[in-house]
N, C-alpha and C positions, 0 to 999 in steps of 0.2 A: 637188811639194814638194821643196825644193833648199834643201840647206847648211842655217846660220844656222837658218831657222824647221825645218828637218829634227829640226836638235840639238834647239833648244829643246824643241819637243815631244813629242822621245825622252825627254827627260830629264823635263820635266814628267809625262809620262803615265806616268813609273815610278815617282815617287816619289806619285802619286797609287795606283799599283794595289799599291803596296808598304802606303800606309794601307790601302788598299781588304781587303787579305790580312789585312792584324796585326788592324783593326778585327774582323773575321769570326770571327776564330779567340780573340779576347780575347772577342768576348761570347759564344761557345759555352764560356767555359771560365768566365768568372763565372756562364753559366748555369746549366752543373753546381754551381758553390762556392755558387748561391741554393738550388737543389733539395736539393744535399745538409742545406746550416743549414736549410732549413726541414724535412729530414725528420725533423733532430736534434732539433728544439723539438716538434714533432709527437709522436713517440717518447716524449720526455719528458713532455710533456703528457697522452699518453694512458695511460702507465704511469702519475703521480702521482693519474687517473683511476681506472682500474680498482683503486689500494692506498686508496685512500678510500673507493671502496665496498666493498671488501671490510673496511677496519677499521669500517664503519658495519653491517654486516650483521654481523661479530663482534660488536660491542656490545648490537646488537637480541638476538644470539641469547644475549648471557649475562647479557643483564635479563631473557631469558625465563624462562633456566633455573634463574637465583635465585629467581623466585617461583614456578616448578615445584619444586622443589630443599628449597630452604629454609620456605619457607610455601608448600607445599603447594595451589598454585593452577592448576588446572588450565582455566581461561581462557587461561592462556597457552602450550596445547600448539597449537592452529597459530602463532601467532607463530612459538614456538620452534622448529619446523618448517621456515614458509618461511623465516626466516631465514637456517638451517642450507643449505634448498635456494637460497637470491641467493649465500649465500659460494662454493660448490657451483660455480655458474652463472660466478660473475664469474671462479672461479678457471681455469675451463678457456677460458675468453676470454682472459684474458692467457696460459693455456700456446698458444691456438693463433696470437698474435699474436708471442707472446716470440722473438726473434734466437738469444737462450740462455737452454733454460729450466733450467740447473743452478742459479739465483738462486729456483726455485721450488720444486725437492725437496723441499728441508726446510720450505716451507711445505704441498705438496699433503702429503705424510706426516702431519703437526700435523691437518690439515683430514680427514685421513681416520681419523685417531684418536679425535678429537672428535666424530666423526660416529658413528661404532660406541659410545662412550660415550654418546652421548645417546640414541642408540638403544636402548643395555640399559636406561638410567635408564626409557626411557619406555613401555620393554616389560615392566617390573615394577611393583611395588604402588611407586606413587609417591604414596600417599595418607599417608604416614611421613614426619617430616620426615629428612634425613641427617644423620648427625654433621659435626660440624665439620672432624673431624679427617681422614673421607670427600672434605669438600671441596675443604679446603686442598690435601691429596696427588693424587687422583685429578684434579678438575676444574679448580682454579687453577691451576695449573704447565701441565698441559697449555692450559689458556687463556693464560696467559704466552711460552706456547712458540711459540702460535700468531701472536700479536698481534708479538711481536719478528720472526716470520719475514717477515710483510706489511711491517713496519718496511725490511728489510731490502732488502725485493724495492721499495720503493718507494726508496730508492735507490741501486738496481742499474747502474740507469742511469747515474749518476755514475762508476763502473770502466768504461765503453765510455764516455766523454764520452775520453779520451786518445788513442786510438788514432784515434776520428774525429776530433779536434782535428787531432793529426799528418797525418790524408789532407787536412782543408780546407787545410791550410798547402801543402802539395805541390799542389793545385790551385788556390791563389793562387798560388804562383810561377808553377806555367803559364798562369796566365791575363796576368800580368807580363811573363813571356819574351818571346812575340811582339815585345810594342808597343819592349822594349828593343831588340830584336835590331833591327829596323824601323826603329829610330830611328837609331841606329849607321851602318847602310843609307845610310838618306837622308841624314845628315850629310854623307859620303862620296859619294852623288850630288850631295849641294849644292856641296860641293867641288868635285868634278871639273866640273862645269857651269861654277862660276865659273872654275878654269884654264881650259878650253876657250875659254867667250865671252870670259878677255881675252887670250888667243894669238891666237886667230882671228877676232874681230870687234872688242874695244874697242879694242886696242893699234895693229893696223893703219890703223881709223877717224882714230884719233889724229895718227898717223903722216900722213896723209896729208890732215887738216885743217891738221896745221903747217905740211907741204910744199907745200900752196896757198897758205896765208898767206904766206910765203917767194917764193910766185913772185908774186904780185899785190902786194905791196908792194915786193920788192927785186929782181922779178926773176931771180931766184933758180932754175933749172931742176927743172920736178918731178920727183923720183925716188923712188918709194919701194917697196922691195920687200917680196914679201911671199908667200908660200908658199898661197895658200888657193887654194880650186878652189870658189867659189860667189861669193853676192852680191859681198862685197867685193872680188875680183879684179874683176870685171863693172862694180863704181862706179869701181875704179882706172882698168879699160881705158877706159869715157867719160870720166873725168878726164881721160886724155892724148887721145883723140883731141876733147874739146874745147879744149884748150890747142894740138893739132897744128893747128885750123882758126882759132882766132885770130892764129897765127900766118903765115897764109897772107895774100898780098899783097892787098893788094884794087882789083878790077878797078875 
């Protein structure tokens, strides 16, 4: 391989292995910017999961305990029970999944208050109905406290939606950067490809189709020079030495 097809295919197989790079390294980095959004939609999804069962397993357990409580029915001491134990259950499922479980203190505290209360209620003569003024104080407020804190924890997730926003932004840029840097690259290979083929092969070509036209029409002696060390010196020197044999006499 000489000159001319040398270049060209220096330069082609770089600006081919220059995509071959940027391609590579751009989808190992949108791979990560898909992994990460989907472990944020996941995350979310699974947190808005486990605050819905847990606000559903609060509600079972404070229709239970209203008609343990209040009217005095005691049909609904497992209810109120399992209930107690799903809130129980769901809550230490999201502590052992939670990133940060400071969004659930003041929920597991609310839940382990509740729980010691229901507890005494259902370890005494529950066969009484209680005051009102028993419930409102003791068992409402603390059921309010509890119900805002799952509120809370169910959009917790929204305070870390910022900081992960900011990282997929920084791994969109680098998944960006390559293909620009690459592109920049190759322009500048395209460039210099194109100076090169027309110094060293269109111009000279040229050159030396005029300088035949000039000697086959006017006579005109061929001269053209020209600085290369491959094909086109090699078409020049049979140019002249087939111009040197037409010019010889004939026997």
């Amino acid at each position: 391989m000489t000159g001319i097809r040398k270049r060209v295919t220096v330069g082609f197989l770089s600006i081919v292995g220059l995509l071959f790079f940027s391609g590579m390294i751009s989808f190992f980095e949108l791979s990560r910017l898909s992994n990460d959004t989907e472990e944020i939609l996941k995350a979310n999804q699974r947190n808005i999961q486990l605050a819905k069962e847990m606000l559903d397993a609060a509600h079972e357990q404070n229709m239970a305990f209203i008609h343990l409580s209040v009217f005095c029915d005691r049909a609904y001491d497992s209810l109120c029970t399992a209930s107690m134990m799903r809130l129980e259950n769901t809550l230490a499922v999201a502590q052992a999944e939670a990133f940060d479980r400071s969004f659930l203190d003041s929920l597991a505290f609310a839940t382990t208050e509740l729980r010691v209360l229901t507890d005494r209620f259902m370890a005494a003569d529950s066969t009484q109905r209680v005051s009102e003024k028993w419930y409102n104080d003791e068992y409402e407020g603390l059921y309010n406290r509890m119900a805002s804190a799952i509120k809370n924890y169910m959009t917790s997730t929204q305070s870390s939606l910022a900081p992960r926003t900011e990282q997929l932004k920084t791994n969109a840029y680098r998944a960006v950067t390559p293909v620009l840097i690459s592109l920049a690259v190759m322009i500048a290979i395209v460039l210099m490809l194109y100076y090169f083929m027309t110094i060293y092969c269109v111009n000279p070509i040229v050159a030396m189709n005029r300088s035949l036209g000039e000697f086959l029409t006017f006579r005109i002696p061929f001269g053209v020079k020209t600085d290369c060390r491959d094909e086109v010196l090699e078409l020049k020197e049979k140019i002249d030495t087939l111009i040197a044999l037409t010019r010889q006499p004939k026997i």
